[in-house]
C-alpha positions as CSV (number, residue, x, y, z in Angstrom):
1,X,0.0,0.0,0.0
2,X,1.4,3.7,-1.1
3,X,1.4,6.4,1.5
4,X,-1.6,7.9,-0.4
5,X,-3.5,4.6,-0.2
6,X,-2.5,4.2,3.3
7,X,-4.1,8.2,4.2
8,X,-7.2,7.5,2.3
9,X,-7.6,4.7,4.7
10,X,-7.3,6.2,7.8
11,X,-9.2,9.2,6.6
12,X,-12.1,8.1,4.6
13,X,-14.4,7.9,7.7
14,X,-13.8,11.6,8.5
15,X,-13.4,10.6,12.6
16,X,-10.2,9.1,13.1
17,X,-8.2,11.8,14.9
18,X,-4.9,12.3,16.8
19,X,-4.9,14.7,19.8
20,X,-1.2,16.2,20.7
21,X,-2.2,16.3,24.8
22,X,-0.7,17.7,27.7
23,X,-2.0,15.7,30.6
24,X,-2.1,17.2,34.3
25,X,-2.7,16.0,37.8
26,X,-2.9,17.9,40.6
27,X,-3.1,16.8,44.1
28,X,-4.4,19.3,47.3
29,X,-4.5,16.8,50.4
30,X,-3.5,15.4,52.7
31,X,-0.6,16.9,50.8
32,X,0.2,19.3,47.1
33,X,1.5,17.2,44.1
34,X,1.2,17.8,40.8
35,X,2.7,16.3,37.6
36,X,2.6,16.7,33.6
37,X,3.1,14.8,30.4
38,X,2.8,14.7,27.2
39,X,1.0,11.8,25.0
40,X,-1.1,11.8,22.1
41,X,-4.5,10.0,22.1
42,X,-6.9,8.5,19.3
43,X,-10.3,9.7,18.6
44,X,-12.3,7.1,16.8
45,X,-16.0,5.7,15.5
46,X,-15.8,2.3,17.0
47,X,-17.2,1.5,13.7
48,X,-14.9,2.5,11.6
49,X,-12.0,1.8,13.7
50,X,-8.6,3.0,12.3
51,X,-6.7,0.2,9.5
52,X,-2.8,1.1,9.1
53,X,-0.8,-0.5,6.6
54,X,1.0,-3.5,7.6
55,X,4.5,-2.2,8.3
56,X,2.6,0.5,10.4
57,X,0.3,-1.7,12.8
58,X,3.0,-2.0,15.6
59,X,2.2,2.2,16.3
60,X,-1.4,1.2,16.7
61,X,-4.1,-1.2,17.3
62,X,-7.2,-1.6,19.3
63,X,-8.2,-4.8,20.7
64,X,-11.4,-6.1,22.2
65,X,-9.2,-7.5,25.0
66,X,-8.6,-4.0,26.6
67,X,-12.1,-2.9,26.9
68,X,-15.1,-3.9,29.1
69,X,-15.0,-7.9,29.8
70,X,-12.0,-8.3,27.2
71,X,-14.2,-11.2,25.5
72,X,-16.5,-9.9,22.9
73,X,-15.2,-9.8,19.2
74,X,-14.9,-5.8,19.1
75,X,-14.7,-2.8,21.4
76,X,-18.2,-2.1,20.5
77,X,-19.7,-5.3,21.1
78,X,-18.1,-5.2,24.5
79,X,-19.9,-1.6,25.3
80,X,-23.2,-2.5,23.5
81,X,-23.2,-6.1,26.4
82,X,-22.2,-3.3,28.9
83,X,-25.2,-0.6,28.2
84,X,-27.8,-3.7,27.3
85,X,-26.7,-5.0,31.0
86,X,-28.3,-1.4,32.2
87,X,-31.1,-1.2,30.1
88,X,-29.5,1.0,27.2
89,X,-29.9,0.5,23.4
90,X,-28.5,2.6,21.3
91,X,-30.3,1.3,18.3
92,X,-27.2,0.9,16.3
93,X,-26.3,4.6,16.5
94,X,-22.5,5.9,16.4
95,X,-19.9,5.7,19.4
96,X,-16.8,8.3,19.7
97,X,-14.0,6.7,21.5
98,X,-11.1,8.7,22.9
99,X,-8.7,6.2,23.9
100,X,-4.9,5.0,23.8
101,X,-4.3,2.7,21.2
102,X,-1.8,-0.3,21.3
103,X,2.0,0.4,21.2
104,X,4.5,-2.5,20.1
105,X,1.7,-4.8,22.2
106,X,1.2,-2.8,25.1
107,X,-1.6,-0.4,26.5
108,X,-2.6,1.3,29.2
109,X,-5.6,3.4,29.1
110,X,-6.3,5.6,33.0
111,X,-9.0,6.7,31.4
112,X,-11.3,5.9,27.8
113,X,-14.2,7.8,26.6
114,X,-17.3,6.8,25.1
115,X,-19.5,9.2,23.7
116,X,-22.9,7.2,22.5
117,X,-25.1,8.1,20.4
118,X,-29.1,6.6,19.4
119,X,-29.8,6.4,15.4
120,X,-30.9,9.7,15.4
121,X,-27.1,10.7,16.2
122,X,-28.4,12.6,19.6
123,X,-26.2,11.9,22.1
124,X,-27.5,9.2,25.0
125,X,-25.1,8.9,27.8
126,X,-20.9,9.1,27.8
127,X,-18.6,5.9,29.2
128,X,-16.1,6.8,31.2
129,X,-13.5,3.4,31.3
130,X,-11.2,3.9,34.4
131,X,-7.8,1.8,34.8
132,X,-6.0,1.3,37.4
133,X,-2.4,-0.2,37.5
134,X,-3.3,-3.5,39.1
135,X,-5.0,-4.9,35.7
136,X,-8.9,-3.7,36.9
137,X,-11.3,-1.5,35.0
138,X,-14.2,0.3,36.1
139,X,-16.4,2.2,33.7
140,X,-19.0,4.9,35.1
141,X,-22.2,5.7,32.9
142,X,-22.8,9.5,32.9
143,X,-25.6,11.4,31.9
144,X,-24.3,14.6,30.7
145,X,-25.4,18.2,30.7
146,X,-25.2,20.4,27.7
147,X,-22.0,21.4,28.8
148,X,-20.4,17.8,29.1
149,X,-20.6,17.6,33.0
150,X,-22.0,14.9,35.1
151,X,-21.3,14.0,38.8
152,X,-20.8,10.4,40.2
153,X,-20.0,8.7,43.5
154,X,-16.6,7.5,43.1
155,X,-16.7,3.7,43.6
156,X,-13.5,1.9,42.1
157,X,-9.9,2.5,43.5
158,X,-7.5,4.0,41.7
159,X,-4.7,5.3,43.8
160,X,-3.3,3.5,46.9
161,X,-3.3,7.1,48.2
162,X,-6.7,7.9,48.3
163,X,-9.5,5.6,49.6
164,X,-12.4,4.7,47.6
165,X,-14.8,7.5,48.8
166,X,-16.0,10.9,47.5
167,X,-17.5,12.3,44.1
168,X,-16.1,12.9,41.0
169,X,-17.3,16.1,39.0
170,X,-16.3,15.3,35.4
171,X,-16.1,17.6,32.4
172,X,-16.3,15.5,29.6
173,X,-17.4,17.6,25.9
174,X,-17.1,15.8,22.9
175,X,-13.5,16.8,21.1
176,X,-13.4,19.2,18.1
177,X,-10.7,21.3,17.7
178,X,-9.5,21.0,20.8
179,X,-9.6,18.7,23.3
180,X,-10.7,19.7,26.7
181,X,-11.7,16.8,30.0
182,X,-11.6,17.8,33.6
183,X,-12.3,15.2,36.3
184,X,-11.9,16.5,39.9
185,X,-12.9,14.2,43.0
186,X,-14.0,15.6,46.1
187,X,-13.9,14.6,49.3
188,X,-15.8,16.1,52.6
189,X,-16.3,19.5,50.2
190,X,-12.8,19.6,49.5
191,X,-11.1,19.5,46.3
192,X,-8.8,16.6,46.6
193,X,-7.4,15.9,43.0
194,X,-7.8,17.4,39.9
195,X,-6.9,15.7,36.5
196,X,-6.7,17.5,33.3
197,X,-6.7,16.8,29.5
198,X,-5.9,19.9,26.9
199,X,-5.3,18.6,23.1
200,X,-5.3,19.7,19.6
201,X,-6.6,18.1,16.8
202,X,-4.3,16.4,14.1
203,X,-5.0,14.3,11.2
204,X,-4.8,10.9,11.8
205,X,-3.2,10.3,8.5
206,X,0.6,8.7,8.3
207,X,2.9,11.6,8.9
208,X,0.9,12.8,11.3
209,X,1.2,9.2,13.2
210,X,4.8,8.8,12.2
211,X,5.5,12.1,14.1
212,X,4.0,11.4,16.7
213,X,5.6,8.5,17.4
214,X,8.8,9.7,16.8
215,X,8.2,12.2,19.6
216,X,6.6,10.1,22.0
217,X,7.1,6.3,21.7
218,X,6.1,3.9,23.3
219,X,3.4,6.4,24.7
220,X,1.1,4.7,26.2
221,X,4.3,2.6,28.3
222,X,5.8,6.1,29.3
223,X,2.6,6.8,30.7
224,X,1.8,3.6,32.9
225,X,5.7,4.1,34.3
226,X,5.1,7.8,34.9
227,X,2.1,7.0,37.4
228,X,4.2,4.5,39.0
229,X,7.2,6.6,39.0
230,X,5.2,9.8,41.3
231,X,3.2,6.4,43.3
232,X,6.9,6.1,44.6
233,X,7.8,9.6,45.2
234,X,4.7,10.0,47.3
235,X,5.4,7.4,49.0
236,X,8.9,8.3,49.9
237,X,7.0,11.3,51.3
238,X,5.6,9.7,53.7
239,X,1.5,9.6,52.1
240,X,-0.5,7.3,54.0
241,X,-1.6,3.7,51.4
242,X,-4.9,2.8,51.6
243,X,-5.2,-0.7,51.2
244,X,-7.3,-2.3,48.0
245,X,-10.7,-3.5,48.6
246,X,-12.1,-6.5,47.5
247,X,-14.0,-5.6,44.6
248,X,-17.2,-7.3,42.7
249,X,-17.1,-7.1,39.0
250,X,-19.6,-4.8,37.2
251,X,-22.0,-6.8,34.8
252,X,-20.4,-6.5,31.4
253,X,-17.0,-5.9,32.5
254,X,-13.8,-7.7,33.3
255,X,-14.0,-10.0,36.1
């Protein structure tokens, strides 16, 4: 396949999209912490997912496995056996997925988005997958405003420095241009942590994958090591660990 073949494929759908991101998290209590990368992200119709010529498919590929119960055939079959579990149909209408894709066989997604929508192309309710670094996912179903904010009891742990208590207020707008997510959890009226995702749009066409992964690559590694990397720097300060609950697997997810 020629370069030009290759862009007409990634490109024909008119979704596929690369976001150049800076990602922030800030911490208030019991102590102040922040940190900040860089990554790039994929914005795709889970219908029309993303096909790279051959050479290429090491820089990206998205598998059922790393999404919902990891069983189904595709990462849509796995959300559609998730929303059907709670009642939810979307009548075969579109789904916008903001995710990391597979790097050289390895992913980590903290946090995929799922914008659904019915036939009529009106938006239903938004996904919000949550990983954690000890292999578990958690996906909250949101209701959004018209401003792309919901609130939800937080219910799935995430960070061995903060229990598995409080509410997150997320900010979660479908991407245009830009790219712009907010999820803050709060605790006792407080605003414990604040995470942050600003991005621009890019083609997802080759040069613009080839670029990026010549300036980030193996992303979606560098990212997983980063949040272990500050997980030990906090501990070294001396932050209190909360110790893992046992957990029950949510219907439609990974057990």
């Amino acid at each position: 396949m020629t370069r030009t073949d290759a862009t007409a494929t990634l490109t024909a759908a008119g979704t596929p999209a690369l976001y150049k991101c800076v990602i922030t998290h800030v911490r208030r209590t019991p102590l102040r912490h922040a940190l900040r990368h860089r990554t790039y992200l994929w914005c795709v119709d889970l219908d029309r997912l993303p096909v790279l010529p051959r050479p290429l498919r090491p820089l990206a590929r998205f598998d059922a496995r790393d999404h919902f119960d990891g069983a189904t055939g595709s990462i849509r079959a796995g959300l559609d056996a998730f929303l059907a579990a709670r009642g939810i149909d979307l009548e075969g209408g579109h789904v916008v997925m903001l995710a990391h894709a597979r790097v050289f066989g390895f992913v980590f997604n903290p946090l995929s988005v799922f914008w659904c929508h019915d036939s009529s192309g009106a938006l239903v309710c938004v996904v919000a997958e949550v990983h954690n670094t000890y292999g578990q996912r958690h996906c909250y179903l949101l209701r959004t405003d018209e401003a792309g904010e919901a609130e939800v009891d937080k219910s799935f742990y995430v960070s061995p420095f903060f229990a598995v208590e409080g509410r997150y207020r997320m900010r979660l707008p479908l991407p245009g241009e830009r790219l712009g997510l907010t999820v803050r959890l709060e605790h006792d009226g407080d605003r414990a942590f604040t995470a942050v995702v600003r991005g621009i749009r890019r083609p997802a066409n080759v040069p613009a994958l080839l670029s990026a992964s010549v300036r980030r690559p193996w992303s979606t590694a560098a990212v997983w090591a980063g949040i272990r990397r500050h997980g030990i720097h906090l501990l070294l300060r001396g932050l209190p660990v909360h110790p893992r609950p046992r957990s029950t697997p949510q219907k439609g997810m990974l057990p």
